[in-house]
N, C-alpha and C positions, 0 to 999 in steps of 0.2 A: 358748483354743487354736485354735479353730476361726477364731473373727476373725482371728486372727495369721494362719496358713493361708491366707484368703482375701484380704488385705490380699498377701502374698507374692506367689500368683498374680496378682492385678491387678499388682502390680511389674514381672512377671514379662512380662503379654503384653503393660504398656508398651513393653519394654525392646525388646522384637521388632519391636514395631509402629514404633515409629523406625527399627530396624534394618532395616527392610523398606522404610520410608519415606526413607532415607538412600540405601539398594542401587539403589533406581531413580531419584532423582537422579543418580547418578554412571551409570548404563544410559544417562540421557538426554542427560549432559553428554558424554560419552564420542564420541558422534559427532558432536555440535554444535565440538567443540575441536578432534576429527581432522579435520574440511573446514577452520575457521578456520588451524588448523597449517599443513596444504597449500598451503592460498590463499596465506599469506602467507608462505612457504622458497619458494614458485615467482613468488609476485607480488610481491616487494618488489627481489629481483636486475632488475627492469624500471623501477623506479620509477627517473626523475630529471627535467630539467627540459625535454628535450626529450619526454619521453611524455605531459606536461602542455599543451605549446605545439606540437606538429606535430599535423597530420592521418594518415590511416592510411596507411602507404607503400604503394607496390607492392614486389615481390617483389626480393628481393635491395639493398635501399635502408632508411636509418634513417627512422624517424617515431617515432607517437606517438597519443595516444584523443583527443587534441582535440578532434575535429569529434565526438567521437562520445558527449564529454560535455555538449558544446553540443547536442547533436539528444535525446539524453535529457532534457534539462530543457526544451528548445522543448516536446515534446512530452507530458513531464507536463503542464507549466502550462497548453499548452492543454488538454489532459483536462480535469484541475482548472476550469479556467473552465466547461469547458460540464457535467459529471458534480456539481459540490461544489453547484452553485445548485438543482438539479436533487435533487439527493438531501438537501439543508436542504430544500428548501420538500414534499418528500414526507415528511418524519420530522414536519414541523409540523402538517402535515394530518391524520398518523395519530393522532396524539398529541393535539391540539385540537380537531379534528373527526372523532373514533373514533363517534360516533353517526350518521355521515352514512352512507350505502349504498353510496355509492362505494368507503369504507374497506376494506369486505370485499375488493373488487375488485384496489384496490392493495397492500393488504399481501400478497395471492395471487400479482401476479404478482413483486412483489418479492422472493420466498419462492421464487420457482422463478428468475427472474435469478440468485437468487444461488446457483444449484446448477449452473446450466450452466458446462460448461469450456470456459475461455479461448478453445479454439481452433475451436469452436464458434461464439462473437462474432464470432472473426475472419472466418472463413468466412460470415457473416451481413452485415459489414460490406463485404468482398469484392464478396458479390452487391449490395450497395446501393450503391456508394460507387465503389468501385475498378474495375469493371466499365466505369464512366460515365466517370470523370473520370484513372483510372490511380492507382498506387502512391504517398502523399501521406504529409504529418504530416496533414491532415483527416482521410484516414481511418482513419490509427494511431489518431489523437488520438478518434474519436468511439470505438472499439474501447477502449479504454482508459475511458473516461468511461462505459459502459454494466459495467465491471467496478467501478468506482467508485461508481456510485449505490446498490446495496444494501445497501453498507457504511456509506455516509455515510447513508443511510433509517434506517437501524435503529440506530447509534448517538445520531443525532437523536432518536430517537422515543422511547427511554430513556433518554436525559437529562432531557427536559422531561418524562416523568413521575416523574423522581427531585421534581421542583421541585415545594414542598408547595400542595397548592388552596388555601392559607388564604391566601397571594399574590394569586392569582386574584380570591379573594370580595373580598380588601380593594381591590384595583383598580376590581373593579365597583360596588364600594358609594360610590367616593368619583366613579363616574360615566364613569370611563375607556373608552370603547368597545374589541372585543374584538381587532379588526386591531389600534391601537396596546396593548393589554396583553402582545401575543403578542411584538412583538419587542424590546421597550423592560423587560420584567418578566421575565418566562419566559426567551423567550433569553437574555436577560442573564447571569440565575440558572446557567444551564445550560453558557455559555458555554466555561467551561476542558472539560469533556467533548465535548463538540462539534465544540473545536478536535483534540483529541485524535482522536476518531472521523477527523476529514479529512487529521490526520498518520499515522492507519495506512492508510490507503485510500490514502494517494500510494505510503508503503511498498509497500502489496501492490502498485502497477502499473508501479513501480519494476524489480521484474525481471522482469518479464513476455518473452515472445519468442517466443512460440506465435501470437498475435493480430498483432503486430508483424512479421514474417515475411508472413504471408498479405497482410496492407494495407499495408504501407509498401515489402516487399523489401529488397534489400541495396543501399545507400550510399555508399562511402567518402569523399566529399566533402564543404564545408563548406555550410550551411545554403543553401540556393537559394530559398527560398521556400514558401509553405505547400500551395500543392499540386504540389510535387515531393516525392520521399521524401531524408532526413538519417541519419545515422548514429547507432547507438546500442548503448548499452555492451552491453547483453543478447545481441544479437545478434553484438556481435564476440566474447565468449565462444561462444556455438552456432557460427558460423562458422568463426573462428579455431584452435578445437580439434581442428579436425578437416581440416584442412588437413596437407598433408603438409612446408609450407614451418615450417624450425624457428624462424626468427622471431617469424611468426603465432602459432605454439604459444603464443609467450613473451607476446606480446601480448594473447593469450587469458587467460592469468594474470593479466596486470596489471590486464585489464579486470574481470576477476572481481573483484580484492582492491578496485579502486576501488569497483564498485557495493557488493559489500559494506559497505564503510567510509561510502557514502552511505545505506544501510538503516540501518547499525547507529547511524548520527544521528540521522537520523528518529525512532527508536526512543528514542534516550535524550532526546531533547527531548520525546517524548512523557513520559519516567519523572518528565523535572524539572516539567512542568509540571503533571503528576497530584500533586507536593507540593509544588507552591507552593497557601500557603495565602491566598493571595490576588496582586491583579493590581499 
């Protein structure tokens, strides 16, 4: 009688414990789907093919985010180039050469990088960058790229020590020196994680506008070159919102639902490629 009793209760604080575990999924979906709602009842009445193919108008005139999706992807990629080599070959070092003294030193300060906020870099980049040469994609771009690196450090440096040492030993024993086992073995091994770690790290600087604002400023034109500043979608939401023109409003929505829907790709390329069970 007693077992029965006890077998009951355990049933019992199952039943709860989903129910509890169920309650705050839907807490968390709950304002995840009322922004998603919003964004798209106020940013889909803007979508058509001129808000694709024009640049940002002036006030009382039609346009479009053109320029300002072209300035958001100049401006990742260049991140991307200088933050993604930068944060592989610091995840390599920590992870392959954690015995070396240095190690302490970088994983220390990669561990405080990545607690500073945003607009702090920006302000950092500001005085270093923008100060000399004026409001640029360089200097977005390097501000972006120093937000990048911690992510891409430390996703690197956990992947390659998911990858078993038994790898390792049979490389060296068959004579492999340890520079080529590191990128031809290891990375290899490591590789769909990796690539993952660098598709959420473009996500995260994807809608960034705190750092981007202080280094680059405001744009409305088409790309001019790398060290002039270009338009970008983050900011024409912060901008546009709050403008008193009811156009801009509108444009302000449409740019949100775009960047949106370019996160929420990122994202799912990152889902398919964590189960693809191979290449």
């Amino acid at each position: 009688m007693r077992k029965l009793d006890h077998y009951k209760f355990r049933v019992f604080k199952d039943h709860i414990m989903r129910f509890l575990v169920y309650l705050s999924l839907v807490l968390v979906l709950i304002p995840l789907f009322s922004i998603l709602y919003e964004v798209v009842k106020r940013g889909i009445s803007v979508i058509s093919l001129d808000f694709f193919i024009k640049p940002t108008p002036t006030v009382g005139e039609e346009g479009g985010i053109a320029n300002a999706i072209q300035g958001t992807f100049i401006t990742i990629g260049l991140a991307s180039l200088i933050g993604v080599p930068i944060g592989l070959m610091s995840g390599i070092f920590l992870s392959e050469y954690n015995e070396h003294k240095l190690s302490v030193i970088v994983r220390f300060f990669n561990d405080v990088l990545s607690g500073i906020p945003s607009i702090v870099i920006g302000v950092f980049i500001y005085t270093l960058i923008v100060r000399s040469i004026g409001f640029s994609v360089i200097a977005a771009a390097f501000a972006l790229a120093i937000i990048m690196i911690p992510i891409v450090t430390r996703t690197t440096e956990e992947a390659l020590k998911l990858v078993p040492l038994s790898l390792r030993e049979a490389a060296i024993a068959l004579g492999l020196p340890r520079w080529k086992i590191i990128p031809t073995i290891v990375l290899r091994s490591a590789r769909k994680t990796v690539v993952t770690g660098i598709l959420l790290s473009i996500a995260r600087i994807a809608g960034e506008s705190a750092p981007i604002l202080v280094t680059m400023g405001y744009w409305r034109w088409w790309f001019a070159g790398l060290d002039r500043p270009v338009a970008n979608l983050a900011l024409n939401v912060f901008i546009f919102a709050t403008s008193p023109f009811e156009s801009w409003r509108a444009l302000a929505w449409g740019s949100a639902l775009v960047l949106i829907l370019i996160i929420l790709g990122i994202n799912i390329a990152v889902r398919i490629i964590m189960r693809e069970k191979s290449w």
